[in-house]
N, C-alpha and C positions, 0 to 999 in steps of 0.2 A: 863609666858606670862601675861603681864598685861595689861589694858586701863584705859580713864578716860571718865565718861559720862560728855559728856559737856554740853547737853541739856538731861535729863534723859526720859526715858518713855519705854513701851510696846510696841513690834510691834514682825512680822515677815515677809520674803517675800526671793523671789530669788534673789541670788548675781548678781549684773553687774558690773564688775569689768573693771580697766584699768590703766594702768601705765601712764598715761600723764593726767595734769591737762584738766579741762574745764572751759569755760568762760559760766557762765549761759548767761549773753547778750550776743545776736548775737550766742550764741550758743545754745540754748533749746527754743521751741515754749513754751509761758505759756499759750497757748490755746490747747494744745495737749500733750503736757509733751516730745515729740520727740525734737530728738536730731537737730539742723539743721547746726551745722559749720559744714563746705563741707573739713575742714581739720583735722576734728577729729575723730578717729579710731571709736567713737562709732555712729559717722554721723548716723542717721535712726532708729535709736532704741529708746524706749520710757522707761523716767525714771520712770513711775507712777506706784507707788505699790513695788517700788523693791528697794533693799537693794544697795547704791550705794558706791563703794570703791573705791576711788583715794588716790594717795598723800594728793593731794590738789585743790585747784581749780586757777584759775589764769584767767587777762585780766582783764572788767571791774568793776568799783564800781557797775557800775545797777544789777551787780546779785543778790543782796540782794534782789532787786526790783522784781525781775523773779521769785524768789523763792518764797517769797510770795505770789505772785498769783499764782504759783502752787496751794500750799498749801490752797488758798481760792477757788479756780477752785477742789478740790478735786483729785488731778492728779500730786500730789509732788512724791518723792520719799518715800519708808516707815522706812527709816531714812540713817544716813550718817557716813559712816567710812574714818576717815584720818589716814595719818601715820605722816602730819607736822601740821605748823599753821595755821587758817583757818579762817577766820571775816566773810568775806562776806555772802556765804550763812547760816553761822551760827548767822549771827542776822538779817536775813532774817526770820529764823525758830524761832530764840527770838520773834521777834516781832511777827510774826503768832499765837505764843502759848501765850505773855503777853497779847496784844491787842484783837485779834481775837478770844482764846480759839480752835487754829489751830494746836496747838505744834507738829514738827519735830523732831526726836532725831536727837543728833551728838555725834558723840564718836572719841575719837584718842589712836591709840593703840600705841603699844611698835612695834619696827620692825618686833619679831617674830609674835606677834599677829598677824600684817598688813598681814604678809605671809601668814597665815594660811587664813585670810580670803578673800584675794584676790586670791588664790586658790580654794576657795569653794562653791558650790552648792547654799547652804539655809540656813539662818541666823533666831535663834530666838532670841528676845531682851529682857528683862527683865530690873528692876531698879538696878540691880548690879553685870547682867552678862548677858557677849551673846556667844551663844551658834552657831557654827559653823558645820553645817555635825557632830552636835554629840559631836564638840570636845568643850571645856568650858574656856572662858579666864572671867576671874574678873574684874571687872568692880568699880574706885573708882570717888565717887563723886567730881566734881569743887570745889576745897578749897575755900573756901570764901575769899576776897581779905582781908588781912587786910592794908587798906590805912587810910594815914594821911590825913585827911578831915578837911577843914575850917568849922567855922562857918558857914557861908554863903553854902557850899555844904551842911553839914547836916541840914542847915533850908531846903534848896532843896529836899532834899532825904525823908526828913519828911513832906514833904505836905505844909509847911510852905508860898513855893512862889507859889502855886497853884497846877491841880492836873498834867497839863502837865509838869512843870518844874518833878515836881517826879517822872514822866513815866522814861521822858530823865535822870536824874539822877541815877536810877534804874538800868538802860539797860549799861550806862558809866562804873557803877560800877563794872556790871557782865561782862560787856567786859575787865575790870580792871584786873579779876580776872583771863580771860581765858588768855588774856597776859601777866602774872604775876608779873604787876606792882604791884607798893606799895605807889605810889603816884600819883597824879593829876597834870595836865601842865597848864596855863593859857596859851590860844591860841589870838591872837589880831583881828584877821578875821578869817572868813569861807566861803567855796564856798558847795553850793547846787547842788549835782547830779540828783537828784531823780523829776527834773520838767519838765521829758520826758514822755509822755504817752504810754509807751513801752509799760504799763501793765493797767489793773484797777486797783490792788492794788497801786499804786503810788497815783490816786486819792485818795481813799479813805482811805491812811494812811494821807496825806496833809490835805484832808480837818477834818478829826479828829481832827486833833491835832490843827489845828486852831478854830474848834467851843471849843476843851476844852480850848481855853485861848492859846497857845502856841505862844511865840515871842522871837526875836534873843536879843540876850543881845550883843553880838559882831558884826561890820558890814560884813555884808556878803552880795557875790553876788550871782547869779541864772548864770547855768549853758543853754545850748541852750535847747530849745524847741522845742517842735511838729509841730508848725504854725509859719508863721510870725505871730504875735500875733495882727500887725495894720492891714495885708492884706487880713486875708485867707478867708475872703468871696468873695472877689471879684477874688482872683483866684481860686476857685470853689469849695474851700474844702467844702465837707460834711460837715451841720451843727449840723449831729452828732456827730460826729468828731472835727469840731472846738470848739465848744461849750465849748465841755469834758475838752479839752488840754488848754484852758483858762480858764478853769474855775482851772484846777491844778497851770497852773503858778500863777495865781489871787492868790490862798491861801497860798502861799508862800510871795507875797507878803503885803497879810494882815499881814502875819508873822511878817511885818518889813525886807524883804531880798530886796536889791537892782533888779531890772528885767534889768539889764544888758545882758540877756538871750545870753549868750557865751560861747562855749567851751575852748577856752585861753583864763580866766583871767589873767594868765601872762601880754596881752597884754592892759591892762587897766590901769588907771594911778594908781590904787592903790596895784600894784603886789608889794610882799613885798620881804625885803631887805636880806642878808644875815644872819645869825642865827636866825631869827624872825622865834617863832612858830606861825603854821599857823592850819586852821582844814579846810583842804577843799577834796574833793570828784572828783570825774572824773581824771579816771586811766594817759590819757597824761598829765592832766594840774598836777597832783599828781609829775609825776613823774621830769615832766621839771621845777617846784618848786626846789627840792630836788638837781637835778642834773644840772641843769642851772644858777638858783637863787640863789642858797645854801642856801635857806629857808628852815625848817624844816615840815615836815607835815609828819606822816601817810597814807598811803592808806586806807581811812576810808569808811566805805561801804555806801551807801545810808541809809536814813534813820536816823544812828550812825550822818550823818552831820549837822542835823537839830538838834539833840540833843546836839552833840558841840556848835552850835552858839546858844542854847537857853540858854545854862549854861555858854560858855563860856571856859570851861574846857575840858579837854581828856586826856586818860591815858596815862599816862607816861613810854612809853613803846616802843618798834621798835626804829625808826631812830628820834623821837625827844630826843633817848640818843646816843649821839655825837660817844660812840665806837661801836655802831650797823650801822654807816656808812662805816662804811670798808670793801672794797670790798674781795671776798671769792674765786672768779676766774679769775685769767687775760686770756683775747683773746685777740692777735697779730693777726694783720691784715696785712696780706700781699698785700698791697696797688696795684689794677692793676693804670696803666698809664694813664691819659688824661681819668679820669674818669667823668662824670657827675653825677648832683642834686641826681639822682636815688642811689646814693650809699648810701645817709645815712636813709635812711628809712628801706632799704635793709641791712645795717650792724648793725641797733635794730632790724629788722626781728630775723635775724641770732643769736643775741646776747641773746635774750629771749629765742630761740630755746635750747641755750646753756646754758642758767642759768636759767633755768624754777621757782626758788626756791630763790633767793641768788642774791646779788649785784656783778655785772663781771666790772673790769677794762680791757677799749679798749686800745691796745698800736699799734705802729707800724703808727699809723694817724697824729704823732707829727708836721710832714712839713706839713702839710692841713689846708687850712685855710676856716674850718666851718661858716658860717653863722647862727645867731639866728633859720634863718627857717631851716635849714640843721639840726639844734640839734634838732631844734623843730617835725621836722617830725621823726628824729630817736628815741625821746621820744618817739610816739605816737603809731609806729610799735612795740618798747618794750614791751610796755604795752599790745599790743595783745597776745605774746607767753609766758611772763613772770607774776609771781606774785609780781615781788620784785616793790619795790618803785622806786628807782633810779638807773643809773648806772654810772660809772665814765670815762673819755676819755682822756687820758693821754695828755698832752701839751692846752688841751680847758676845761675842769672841774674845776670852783672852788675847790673842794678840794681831786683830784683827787692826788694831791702832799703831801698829809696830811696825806696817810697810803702806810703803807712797801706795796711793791707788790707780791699779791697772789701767793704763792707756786705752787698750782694748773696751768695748763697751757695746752690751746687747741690752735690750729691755725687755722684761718680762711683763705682759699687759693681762686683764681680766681676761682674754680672750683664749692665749696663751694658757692660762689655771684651767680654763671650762674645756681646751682641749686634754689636757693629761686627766681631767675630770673622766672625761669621754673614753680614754684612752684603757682606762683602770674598771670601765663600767661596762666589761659587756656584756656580761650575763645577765641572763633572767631577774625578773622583782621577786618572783618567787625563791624564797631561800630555806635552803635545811639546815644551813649549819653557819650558828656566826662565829668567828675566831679570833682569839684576842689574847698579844701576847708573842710578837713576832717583830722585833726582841722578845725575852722574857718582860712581863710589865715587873714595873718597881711597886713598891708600898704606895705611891701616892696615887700609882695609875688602877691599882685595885681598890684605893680609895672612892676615886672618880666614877668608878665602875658601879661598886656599890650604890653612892649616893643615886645614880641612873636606873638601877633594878628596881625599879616600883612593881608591886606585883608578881607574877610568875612569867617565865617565857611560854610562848605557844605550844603546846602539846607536841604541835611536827615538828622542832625547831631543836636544833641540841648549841649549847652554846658552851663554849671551851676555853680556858686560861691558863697557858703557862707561865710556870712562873721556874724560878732560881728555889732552891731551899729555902735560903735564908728567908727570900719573902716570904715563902708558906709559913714559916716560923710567926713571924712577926707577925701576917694575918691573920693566924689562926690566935694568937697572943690578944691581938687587942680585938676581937671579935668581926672582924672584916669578913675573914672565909665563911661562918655563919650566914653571915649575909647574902654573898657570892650562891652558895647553897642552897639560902632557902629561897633565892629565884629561880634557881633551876639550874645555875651554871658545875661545870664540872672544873676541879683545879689540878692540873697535873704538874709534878715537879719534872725535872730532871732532862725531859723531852722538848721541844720546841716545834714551830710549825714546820723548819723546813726538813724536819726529820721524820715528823708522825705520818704511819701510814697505819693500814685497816689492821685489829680491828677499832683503833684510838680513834683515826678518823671514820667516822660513819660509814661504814660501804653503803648504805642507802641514800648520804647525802649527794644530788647530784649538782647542787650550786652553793655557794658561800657568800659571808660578808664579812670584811675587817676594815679594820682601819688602819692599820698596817700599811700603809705605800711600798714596801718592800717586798709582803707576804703578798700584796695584789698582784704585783707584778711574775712573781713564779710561782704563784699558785696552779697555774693552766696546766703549766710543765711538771712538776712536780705531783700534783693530786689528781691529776685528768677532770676536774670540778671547772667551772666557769664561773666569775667571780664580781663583785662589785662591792666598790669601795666607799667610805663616807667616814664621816664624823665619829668620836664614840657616841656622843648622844641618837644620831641616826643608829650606829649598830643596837645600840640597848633598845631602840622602840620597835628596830626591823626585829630582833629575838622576843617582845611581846606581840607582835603581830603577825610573823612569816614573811612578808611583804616589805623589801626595801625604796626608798622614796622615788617617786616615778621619774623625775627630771632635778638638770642643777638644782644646788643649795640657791638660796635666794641670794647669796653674797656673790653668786657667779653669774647672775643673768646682767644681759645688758640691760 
């Protein structure tokens, strides 16, 4: 039995174990250390003090974010055991222990090790073994990476361009190392996760690293934010709260980052092209790059992203190497009839479910004909059950045609849809608040929306759209927001679902509806609401009625 200390240190504590990844965002309170996804086996339990063993972890870039505040909150885990690959919360724990003097262990063991300790009671740790119920695996330290480094990196690395380019160069390289690259990529752009106020640590790493000098060398945009950042006094947010969350996007953009403040930058005119490496952050826009755009990027954790666009560079390692795109499981989809929208957020639900780990090719969808936002939402549900980057959809993927198809083989049945149907549906029919816009919606999906507002929504019913700037731009341009408006709907820039809290989200709404696969899923965690999911044309007639539809879509019954 062997392992590798990734992050090395001392510790002990009790095992909490579990065989299914977790998403630190939306899934652990960093003010309590409890668990809070309503779909995860360890729902309720609190990580702090105790020796945590998964696979792996999976869902968004902000856990990196989570985890540090843990770890500054005093209420982290007392270190971390994988059995696969892991970035997120392990440079979450980087940064804790370079920056902060906070240090996490992580470790990744061999199969049998994993067995033995996801079995077990109480774990001690040591710098080069941990000791399980007695039993002793060895423990070998992170080889140091050897990469071919330009000049210009090792002026970096050496303090040369200042002391933050060194920090970011520093943390590049050990991430270099736990991926076991061997060289460095030149990325053209980078996108920013980390300018959500989920946490204090997200302040208070941004604004570090901006008083020590830190600025993008590549253009990069800002991901959405906490506040509309032009409105939030006058819609009543706390100005302790406002304050905070502008005062994080601010230092990001002293950084030199674009405040684009959007969850698809896809939808912005500078999404990039097919092969073009990119370095950007946030788990949907991560993946719909990859799998949409056929752009290359990483799922880079927070943090790791401001360090790419200050250098420029990222390890050469995952899916910006062209045979690490090929996908590892195909699912067949056995296509129900006169389906609606709902289906493809629901078929990346399902799809992550099944490749929690690993890139899966969808087949069986070939005569469908997807829409932008239809991929777009099925990215964005992905990314909540899965870790992997991208996935490919056989007849509508870029390069879906570009590799043999996986040996491996599951099927996804009508039976299978009406359980994640189930699964996404359990709250109340009675609804207050419909939400729409998790991603930001694009121009075409506010389009879709409009043509659906027949009328006004119900009196008790508040119904919400964020969007990216740009789109407000363009709706309010060709008369869409008018629209949106005089149904009743509210449009907020800058903010997104998985950031709005009271007073943006309703303190009176006590259940929701979206169509969002992604927002259904951490809604529970995140808003304390109970939630149910469906079509847009279902959400637009549940916001004229209050009343969402009593049972499956007709496309899902036997």
């Amino acid at each position: 039995m062997l392992g590798q200390s990734i992050i090395s240190g001392s510790t002990s504590g009790a095992i909490l174990a579990c065989g299914e990844g977790l998403s630190f965002w939306g899934g652990v309170d960093p003010v309590t250390g409890i668990v809070i996804d309503a779909h995860h086996p360890l729902c309720g339990q609190s990580l702090a003090g105790k020796v945590l063993v998964m696979p792996t972890t999976r869902g968004s870039c902000s856990g990196s974010g989570v985890m540090l505040d843990l770890a500054l909150n005093g209420i982290a885990p007392a270190a971390f055991v994988f059995a696969q690959a892991e970035d997120v919360v392990t440079l979450g724990a980087m940064i804790a222990g370079k920056m902060f003097d906070r240090p996490v262990p992580v470790l990744r063991l061999d199969a049998e090790a994993f067995a033995v300790a996801a079995a077990g009671r109480h774990a001690e740790l040591s710098h080069d073994a941990l000791s399980v119920d007695g039993i002793a695996i060895s423990l070998e330290p992170l080889a140091v990476a050897r990469l071919d480094l330009s000049a210009q990196d090792q002026a970096m690395l050496e303090g040369k361009d200042g002391p933050a380019r060194r920090i970011a160069m520093e943390v590049i390289c050990a991430m270099a190392a736990l991926q076991r690259a061997t060289a460095l990529v030149d990325v053209t752009q980078g996108h920013i996760d980390g300018c959500i106020l989920a946490n204090t640590a997200n302040l208070r790493f941004a604004e570090t690293m901006a008083e020590m000098g830190g600025r993008v060398r590549v253009p990069t945009t800002m991901n959405a934010i906490s506040v509309d950042h032009g409105n939030w006094r006058a819609q009543g947010v706390p100005p302790v709260f406002g304050l905070r969350a502008a005062r994080l996007a601010d230092a990001y953009v002293r950084m030199g980052a674009r405040p684009t403040f959007t969850c698809a930058p896809y939808l912005l005119e500078t999404a990039p092209e097919a092969g073009e490496n990119i370095g950007w952050s946030e788990s949907n826009a991560v993946i719909f790059a990859n799998t949409v755009l056929a752009a290359r990027t990483v799922k880079h954790p927070d943090y790791l992203d401001l360090f790419i666009a200050m250098t420029g560079r990222a390890p050469m390692s995952g899916v910006y190497v062209p045979a690490n795109r090929a996908p590892r499981l195909r699912i067949h989809v056995e296509l129900p009839q006169d389906h609606d929208d709902a289906l493809w957020p629901m078929l990346g639900y399902i799809a992550g479910q099944l490749a929690p780990n690993s890139i899966p090719l969808l087949t069986g969808l070939e005569a469908t004909k997807p829409s932008r936002d239809d991929l777009k939402a099925m990215c964005a549900a992905f990314g909540t059950t899965s870790a992997a980057p991208m996935l490919h959809v056989a007849g509508h993927t870029p390069e879906a045609a570009d590799f043999a198809e996986p040996a491996d083989l599951v099927t996804v049945t009508r039976a299978d849809l009406a359980q994640v149907w189930t699964e996404l549906n359990q709250g109340p029919r009675q609804i207050d608040l419909v939400a729409f816009g998790s991603p930001h919606f694009s121009l075409s999906e506010c389009h879709a929306l409009a043509d659906q507002a027949h009328g006004h929504r119900a009196p008790t019913i508040d119904v919400i759209v964020t969007v990216g700037q740009n789109v407000l731009r363009d709706a309010r341009d060709d008369g869409t927001l008018a629209k949106l408006e005089a149904f009743g709907a509210r449009i907020f820039p800058d903010i997104c679902w998985c950031s709005i809290t009271e007073p943006l989200m309703p303190p009176q709404a006590r259940s929701l509806m979206t169509n969002s696969g992604k927002y259904a899923h951490y809604a529970p965690g995140l808003s304390g609401r109970e939630v149910r999911f469906g079509s847009l044309a279902d959400c637009a007639e549940t916001a004229r009625t209050g009343v969402a539809p009593a049972s499956l879509p007709a496309w899902l019954e036997g």
